[in-house]
MIGU-206109 format. One record per residue (C-alpha): residue number from 1; z negated, y, x negated. Coordinates in steps of 0.1 Angstrom, whole numbers. Layout:
MIGU-206109
     n      pz      py      px
   NUM       Z       Y       X
...
***
This chain:
MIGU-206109
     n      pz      py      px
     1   -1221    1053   -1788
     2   -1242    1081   -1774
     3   -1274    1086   -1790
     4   -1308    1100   -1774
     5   -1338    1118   -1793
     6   -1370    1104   -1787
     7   -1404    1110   -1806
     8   -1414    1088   -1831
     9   -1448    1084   -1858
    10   -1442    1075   -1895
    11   -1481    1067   -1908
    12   -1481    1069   -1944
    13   -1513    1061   -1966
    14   -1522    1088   -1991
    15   -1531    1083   -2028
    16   -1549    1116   -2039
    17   -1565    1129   -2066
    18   -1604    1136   -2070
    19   -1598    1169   -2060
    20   -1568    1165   -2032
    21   -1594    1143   -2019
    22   -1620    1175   -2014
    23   -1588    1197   -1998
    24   -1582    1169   -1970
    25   -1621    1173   -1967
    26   -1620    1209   -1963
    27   -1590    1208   -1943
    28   -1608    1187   -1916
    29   -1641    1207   -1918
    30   -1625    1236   -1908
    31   -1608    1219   -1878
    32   -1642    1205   -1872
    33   -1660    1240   -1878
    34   -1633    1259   -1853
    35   -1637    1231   -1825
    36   -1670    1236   -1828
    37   -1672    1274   -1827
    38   -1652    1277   -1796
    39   -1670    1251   -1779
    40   -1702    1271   -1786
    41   -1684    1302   -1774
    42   -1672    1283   -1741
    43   -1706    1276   -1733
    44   -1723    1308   -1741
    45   -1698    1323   -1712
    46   -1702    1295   -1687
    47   -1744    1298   -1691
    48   -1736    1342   -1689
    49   -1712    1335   -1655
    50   -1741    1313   -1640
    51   -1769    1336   -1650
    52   -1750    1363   -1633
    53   -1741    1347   -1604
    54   -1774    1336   -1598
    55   -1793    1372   -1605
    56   -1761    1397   -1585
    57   -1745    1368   -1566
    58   -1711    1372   -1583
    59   -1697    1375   -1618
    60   -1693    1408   -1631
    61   -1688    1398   -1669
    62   -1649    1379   -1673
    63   -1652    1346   -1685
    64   -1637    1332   -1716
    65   -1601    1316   -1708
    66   -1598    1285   -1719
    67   -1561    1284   -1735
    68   -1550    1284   -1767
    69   -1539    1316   -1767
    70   -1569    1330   -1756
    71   -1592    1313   -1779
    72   -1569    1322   -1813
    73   -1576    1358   -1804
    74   -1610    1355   -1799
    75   -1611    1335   -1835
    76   -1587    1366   -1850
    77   -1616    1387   -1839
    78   -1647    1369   -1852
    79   -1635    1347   -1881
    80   -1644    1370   -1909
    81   -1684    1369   -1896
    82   -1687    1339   -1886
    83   -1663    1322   -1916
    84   -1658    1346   -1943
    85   -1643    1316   -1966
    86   -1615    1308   -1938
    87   -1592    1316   -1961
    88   -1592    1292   -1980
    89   -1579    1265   -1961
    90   -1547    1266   -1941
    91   -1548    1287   -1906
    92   -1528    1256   -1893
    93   -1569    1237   -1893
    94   -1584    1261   -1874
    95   -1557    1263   -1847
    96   -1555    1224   -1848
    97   -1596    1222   -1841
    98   -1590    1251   -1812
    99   -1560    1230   -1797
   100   -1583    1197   -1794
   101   -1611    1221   -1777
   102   -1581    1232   -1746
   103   -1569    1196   -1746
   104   -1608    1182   -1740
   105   -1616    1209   -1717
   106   -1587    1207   -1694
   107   -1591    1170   -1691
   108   -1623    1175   -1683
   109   -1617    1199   -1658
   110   -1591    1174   -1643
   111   -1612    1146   -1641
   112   -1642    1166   -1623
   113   -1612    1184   -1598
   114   -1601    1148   -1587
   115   -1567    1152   -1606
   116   -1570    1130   -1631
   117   -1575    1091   -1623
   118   -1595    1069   -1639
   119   -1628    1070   -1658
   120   -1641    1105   -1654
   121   -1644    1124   -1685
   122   -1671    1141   -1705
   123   -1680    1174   -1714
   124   -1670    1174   -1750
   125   -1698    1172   -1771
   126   -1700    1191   -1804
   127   -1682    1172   -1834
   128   -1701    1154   -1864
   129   -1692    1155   -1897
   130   -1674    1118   -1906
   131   -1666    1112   -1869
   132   -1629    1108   -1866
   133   -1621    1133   -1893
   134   -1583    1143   -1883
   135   -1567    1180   -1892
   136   -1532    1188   -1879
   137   -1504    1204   -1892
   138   -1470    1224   -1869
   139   -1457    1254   -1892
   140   -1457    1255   -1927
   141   -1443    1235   -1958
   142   -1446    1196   -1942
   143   -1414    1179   -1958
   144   -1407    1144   -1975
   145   -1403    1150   -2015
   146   -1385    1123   -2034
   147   -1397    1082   -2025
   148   -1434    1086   -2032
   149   -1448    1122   -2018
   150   -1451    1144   -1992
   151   -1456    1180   -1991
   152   -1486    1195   -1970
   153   -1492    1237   -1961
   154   -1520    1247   -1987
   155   -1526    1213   -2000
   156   -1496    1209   -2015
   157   -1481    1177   -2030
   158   -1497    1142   -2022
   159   -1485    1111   -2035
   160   -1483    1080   -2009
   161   -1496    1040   -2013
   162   -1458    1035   -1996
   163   -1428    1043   -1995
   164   -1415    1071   -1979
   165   -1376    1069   -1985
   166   -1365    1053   -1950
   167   -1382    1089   -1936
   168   -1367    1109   -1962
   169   -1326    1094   -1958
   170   -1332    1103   -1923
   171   -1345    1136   -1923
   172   -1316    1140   -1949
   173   -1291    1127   -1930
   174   -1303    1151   -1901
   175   -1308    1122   -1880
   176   -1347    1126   -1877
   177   -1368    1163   -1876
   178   -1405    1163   -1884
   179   -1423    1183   -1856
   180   -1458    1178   -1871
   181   -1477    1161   -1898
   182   -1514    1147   -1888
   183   -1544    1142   -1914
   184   -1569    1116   -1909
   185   -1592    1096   -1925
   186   -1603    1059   -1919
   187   -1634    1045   -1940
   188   -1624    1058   -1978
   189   -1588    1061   -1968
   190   -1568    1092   -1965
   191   -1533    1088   -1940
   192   -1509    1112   -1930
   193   -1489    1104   -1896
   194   -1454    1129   -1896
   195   -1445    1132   -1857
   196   -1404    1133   -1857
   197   -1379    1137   -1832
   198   -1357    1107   -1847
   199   -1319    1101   -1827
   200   -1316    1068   -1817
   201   -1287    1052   -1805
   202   -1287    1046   -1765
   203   -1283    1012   -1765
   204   -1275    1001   -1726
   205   -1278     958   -1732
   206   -1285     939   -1767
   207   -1261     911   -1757
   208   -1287     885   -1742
   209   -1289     878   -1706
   210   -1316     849   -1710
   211   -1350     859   -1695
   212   -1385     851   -1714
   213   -1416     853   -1692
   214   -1448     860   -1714
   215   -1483     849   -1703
   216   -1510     863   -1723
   217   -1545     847   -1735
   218   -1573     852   -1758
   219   -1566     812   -1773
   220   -1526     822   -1775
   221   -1518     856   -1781
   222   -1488     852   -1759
   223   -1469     817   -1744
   224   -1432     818   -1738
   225   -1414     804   -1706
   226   -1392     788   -1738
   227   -1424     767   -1745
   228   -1437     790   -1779
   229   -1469     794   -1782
   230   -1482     822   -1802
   231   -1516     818   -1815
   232   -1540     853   -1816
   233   -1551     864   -1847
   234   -1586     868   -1835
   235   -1588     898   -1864
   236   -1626     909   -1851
   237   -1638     871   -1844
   238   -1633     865   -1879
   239   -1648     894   -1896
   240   -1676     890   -1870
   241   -1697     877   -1898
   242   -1691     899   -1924
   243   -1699     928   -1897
   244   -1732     920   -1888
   245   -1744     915   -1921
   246   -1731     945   -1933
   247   -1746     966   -1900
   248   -1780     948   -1912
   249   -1776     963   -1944
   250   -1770     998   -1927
   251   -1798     992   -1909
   252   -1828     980   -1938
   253   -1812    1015   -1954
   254   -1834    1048   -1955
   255   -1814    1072   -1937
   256   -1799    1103   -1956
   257   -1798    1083   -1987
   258   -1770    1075   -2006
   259   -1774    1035   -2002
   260   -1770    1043   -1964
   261   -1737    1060   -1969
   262   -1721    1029   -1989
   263   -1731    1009   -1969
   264   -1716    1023   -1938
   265   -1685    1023   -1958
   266   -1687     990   -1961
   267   -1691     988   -1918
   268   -1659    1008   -1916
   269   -1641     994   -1944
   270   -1645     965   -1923
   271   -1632     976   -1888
   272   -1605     994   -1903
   273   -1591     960   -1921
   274   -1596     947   -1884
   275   -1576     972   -1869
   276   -1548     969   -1891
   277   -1541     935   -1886
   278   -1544     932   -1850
   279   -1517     962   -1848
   280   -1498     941   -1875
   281   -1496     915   -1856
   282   -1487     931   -1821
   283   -1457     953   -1841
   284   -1444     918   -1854
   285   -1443     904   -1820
   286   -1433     931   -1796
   287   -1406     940   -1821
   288   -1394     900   -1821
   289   -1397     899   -1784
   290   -1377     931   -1774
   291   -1353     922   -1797
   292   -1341     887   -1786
   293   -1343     880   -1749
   294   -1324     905   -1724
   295   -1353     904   -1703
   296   -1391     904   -1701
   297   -1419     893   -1679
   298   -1453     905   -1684
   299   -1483     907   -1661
   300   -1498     938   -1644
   301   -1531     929   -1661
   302   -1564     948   -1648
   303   -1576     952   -1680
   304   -1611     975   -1666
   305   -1619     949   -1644
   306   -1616     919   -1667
   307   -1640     931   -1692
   308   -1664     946   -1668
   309   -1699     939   -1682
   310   -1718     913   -1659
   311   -1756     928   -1668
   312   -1757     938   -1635
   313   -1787     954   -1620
   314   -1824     956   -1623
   315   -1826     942   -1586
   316   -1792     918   -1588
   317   -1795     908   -1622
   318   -1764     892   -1638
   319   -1756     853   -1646
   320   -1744     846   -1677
   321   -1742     875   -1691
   322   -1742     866   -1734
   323   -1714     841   -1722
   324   -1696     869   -1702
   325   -1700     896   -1731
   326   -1681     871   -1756
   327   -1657     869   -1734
   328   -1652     901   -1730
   329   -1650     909   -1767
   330   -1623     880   -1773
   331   -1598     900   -1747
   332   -1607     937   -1764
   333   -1596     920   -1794
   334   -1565     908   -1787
   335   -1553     943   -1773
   336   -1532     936   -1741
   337   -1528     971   -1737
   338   -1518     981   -1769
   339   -1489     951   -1765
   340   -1479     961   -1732
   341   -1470     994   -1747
   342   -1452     986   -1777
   343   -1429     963   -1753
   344   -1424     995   -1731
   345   -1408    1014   -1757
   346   -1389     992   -1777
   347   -1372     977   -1749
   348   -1359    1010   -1747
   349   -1349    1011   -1784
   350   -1334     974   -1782
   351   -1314     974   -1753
   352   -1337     946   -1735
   353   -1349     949   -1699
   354   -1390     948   -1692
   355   -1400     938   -1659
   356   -1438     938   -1650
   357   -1448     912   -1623
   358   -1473     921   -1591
   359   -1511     920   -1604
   360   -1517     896   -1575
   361   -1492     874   -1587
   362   -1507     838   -1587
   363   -1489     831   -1623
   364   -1515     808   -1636
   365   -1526     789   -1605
   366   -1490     779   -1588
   367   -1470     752   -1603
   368   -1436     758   -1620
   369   -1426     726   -1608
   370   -1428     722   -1572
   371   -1447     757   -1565
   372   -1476     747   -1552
   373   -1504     773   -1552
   374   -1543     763   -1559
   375   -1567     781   -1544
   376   -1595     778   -1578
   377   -1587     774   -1614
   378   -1613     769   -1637
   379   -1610     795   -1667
   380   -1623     759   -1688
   381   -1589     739   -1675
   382   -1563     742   -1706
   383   -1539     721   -1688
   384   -1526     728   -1655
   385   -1523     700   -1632
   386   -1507     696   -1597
   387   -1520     677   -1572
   388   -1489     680   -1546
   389   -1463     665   -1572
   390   -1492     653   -1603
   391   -1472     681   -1629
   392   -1494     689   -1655
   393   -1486     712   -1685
   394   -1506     738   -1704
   395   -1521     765   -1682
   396   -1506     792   -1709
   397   -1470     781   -1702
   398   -1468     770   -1670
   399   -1483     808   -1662
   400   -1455     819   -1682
   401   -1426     796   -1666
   402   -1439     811   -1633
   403   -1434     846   -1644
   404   -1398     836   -1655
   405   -1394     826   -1618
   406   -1404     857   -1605
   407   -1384     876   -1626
   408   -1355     855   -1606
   409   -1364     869   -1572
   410   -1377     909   -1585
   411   -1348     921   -1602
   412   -1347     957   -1589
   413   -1326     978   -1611
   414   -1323     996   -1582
   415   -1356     999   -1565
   416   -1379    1005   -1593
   417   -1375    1042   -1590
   418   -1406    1048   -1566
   419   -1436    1027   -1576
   420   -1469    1021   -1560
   421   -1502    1012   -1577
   422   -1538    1010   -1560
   423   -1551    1026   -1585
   424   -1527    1053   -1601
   425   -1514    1060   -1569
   426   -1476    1067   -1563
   427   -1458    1076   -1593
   428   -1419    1082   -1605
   429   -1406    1062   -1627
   430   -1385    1085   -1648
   431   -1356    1067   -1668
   432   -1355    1072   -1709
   433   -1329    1065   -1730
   434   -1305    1035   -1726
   435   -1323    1028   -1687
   436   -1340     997   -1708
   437   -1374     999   -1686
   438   -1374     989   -1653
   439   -1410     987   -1634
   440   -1415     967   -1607
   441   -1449     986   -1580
   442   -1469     991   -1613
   443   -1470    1025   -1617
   444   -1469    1051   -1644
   445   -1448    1048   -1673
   446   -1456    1065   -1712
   447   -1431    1087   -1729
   448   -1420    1059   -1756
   449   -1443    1069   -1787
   450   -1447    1044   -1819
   451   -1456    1039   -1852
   452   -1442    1019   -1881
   453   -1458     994   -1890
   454   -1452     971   -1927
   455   -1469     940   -1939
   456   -1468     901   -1943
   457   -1461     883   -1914
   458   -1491     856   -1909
   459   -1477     846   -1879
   460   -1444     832   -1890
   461   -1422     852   -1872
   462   -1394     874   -1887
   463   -1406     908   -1891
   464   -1380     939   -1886
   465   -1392     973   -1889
   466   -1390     998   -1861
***
């Protein structure tokens, strides 16, 4: 069996000591503090190219390249003014903070050029202390030691909340090779993701040549053509209480004080518990699904325009708009997108096949029976009834029995290499490992890229890890 290496995220939780706890800290300030630096210096020479445009009509001075080369030189230079305690913490933060500065720039640059689709993107603004603390490690001493540590460059060793020992027998075995090691905090919580280039086997077919069409919803996480419903785990509807009387709290709260603080670390101690088990619950699943059937059916969903806000405007003001903004939150929470990933790469890892039906698809309004195809559906109709031959089943599964059809008539193996998507525009399709993905006009496809996940399942369904 011919095996394939494909990157791959192990997300351990960390267990430091008091003053481990202050080296993550200082670790991510000084990603925070370089990011920062070089953003200062990037705009200092775009506001000196302007002013000398504008005063000799052209530039005279060279402006500041924005690469990562270009910027670690200019920080070689300046570092001992500007941060005479740099040495203290690894050079591995400053370069990681630098690195995020090209990434942000140059996606900002694509997205104002017209090369990059979708939502246009931001200057970056300067970071905050707090705000998505994260420090990243590539050279240095990052290894697995023994079942309940790792080993980090200047911080040295950190014991985990987990087990590490399925990471460790591979990187033993020589099987798996850690690229990178990622710090980042959530709430009170320190984590540490290792990024690994892990040899999977190439697995062509997992023995099953049944086909499972999946509808998704915001009441059932996702029916089955098989007639399974699986309920969604609503994870921010039912902290929804607990969060707004905790953001009161942050809000009756003097701020600077110390009383503000604890309470936002109730607010985030909060969303980060909501997080958690909405991916729980999408790992459980996707890995279940991918593993089982030979094929999959999912929807093209348009996720942007399904929760556009209806507020509308000062002139056309929108209807229902309270209504429309619960709705919206019910189908953030239930993370299509996030699920539609996971199925894309471990199809590839399982061996199953994942088909993607046309957005314009009429799943939920033609009838599985007879096929038949209303022109309105009610979003408030659970049950799906058929006025040409009087079928009626829930709306859920007879979406999902309709996608199982399609699948019937849309098996291109063969023709899924050049795709089409209104608003991606034409894209390759490029096979991975095992030719388990298979697209039909959706568009772009991500390099397979996980993370383990571990837990109870509340969901009843058999839980395998990745």
């Amino acid at each position: 069996m011919t095996t394939a290496a494909v990157h791959q995220a192990y997300r351990f939780a960390l267990d430091p000591t008091r003053t481990q706890r202050g080296a993550l800290a200082a670790h991510c300030g000084a990603a925070r503090f370089a990011f920062n630096w070089g953003l200062e210096q990037v705009k200092a020479s775009m506001a000196l190219c302007e002013f000398e445009r504008c005063m000799f009509g052209e530039v005279r001075t060279a402006p500041l390249r924005w690469s990562l080369a270009g910027l670690r030189r200019e920080w070689n230079r300046d570092k001992d003014r500007v941060a005479p305690w740099w040495a203290q913490q690894s050079k591995e933060a400053y370069s990681s903070g630098l690195a995020g500065l090209v990434a942000a720039l140059q996606n900002w640059r694509s997205s104002r050029d017209g090369k990059r689709r979708g939502t246009p993107v931001e200057f970056p603004p300067f970071r905050k202390r707090g705000h998505r603390d994260s420090c990243r490690f590539t050279t240095g001493a990052i290894h697995i030691d023994g079942v309940r540590h790792v080993t980090l460059p200047r911080i040295g060793r950190l014991r985990t909340s987990e087990s590490t020992e399925k990471l460790g027998r591979k990187v033993a075995s020589g099987t798996a090779r850690i690229l990178s090691a990622t710090l980042c905090r959530g709430a009170d919580r320190w984590f540490v993701s290792f990024t690994c280039s892990v040899e999977r086997a190439a697995t062509r077919s997992n023995g099953h040549t049944d086909t499972v069409g999946i509808d998704l919803g915001v009441h059932n996480l996702a029916a089955l053509s098989g007639g399974e419903l699986v309920p969604a785990p609503k994870a921010l509807s039912c902290a929804l209480r607990a969060l707004r009387r905790s953001q009161r709290v942050v809000a009756r709260r003097s701020r600077g004080s110390r009383r503000r603080q604890r309470a936002q670390l109730r607010v985030a101690r909060i969303h980060r518990r909501v997080a958690n088990v909405r991916r729980h619950h999408l790992h459980v699943l996707s890995t279940r699904l991918a593993k089982n059937p030979g094929r999959l059916v999912i929807e093209d969903l348009n996720l942007k325009g399904m929760v556009r806000t209806g507020r509308g405007t000062v002139a056309e003001p929108g209807q229902r708009v309270r209504a429309r903004s619960g709705q919206n939150r019910l189908l953030l929470d239930a993370g299509f997108g996030d699920f539609r990933r996971l199925l894309e790469y471990k199809s590839v890892w399982y061996g199953s096949r994942l088909l993607v039906a046309d957005r314009w698809f009429p799943s939920s309004k033609r009838c599985s029976a007879c096929g038949a195809v209303r022109s309105e559906l009610a979003r408030a109709e659970r049950v799906f009834a058929c006025a040409a031959c009087s079928f009626r089943l829930d709306r859920d599964l007879n979406a999902a029995r309709n996608l199982d059809w399609w699948a019937a008539g849309h098996d291109v193996a063969a023709s899924a290499v050049e795709t089409q998507n209104a608003r991606r525009g034409a894209a390759t399709i490029r096979p991975h490992a095992g030719e388990g993905l298979e697209e039909a006009r959706t568009g772009i496809v991500p390099e397979p890229a996980g993370l383990t996940t571990g837990g109870r399942d509340q969901l009843g369904l058999a839980y395998v890890p990745c």
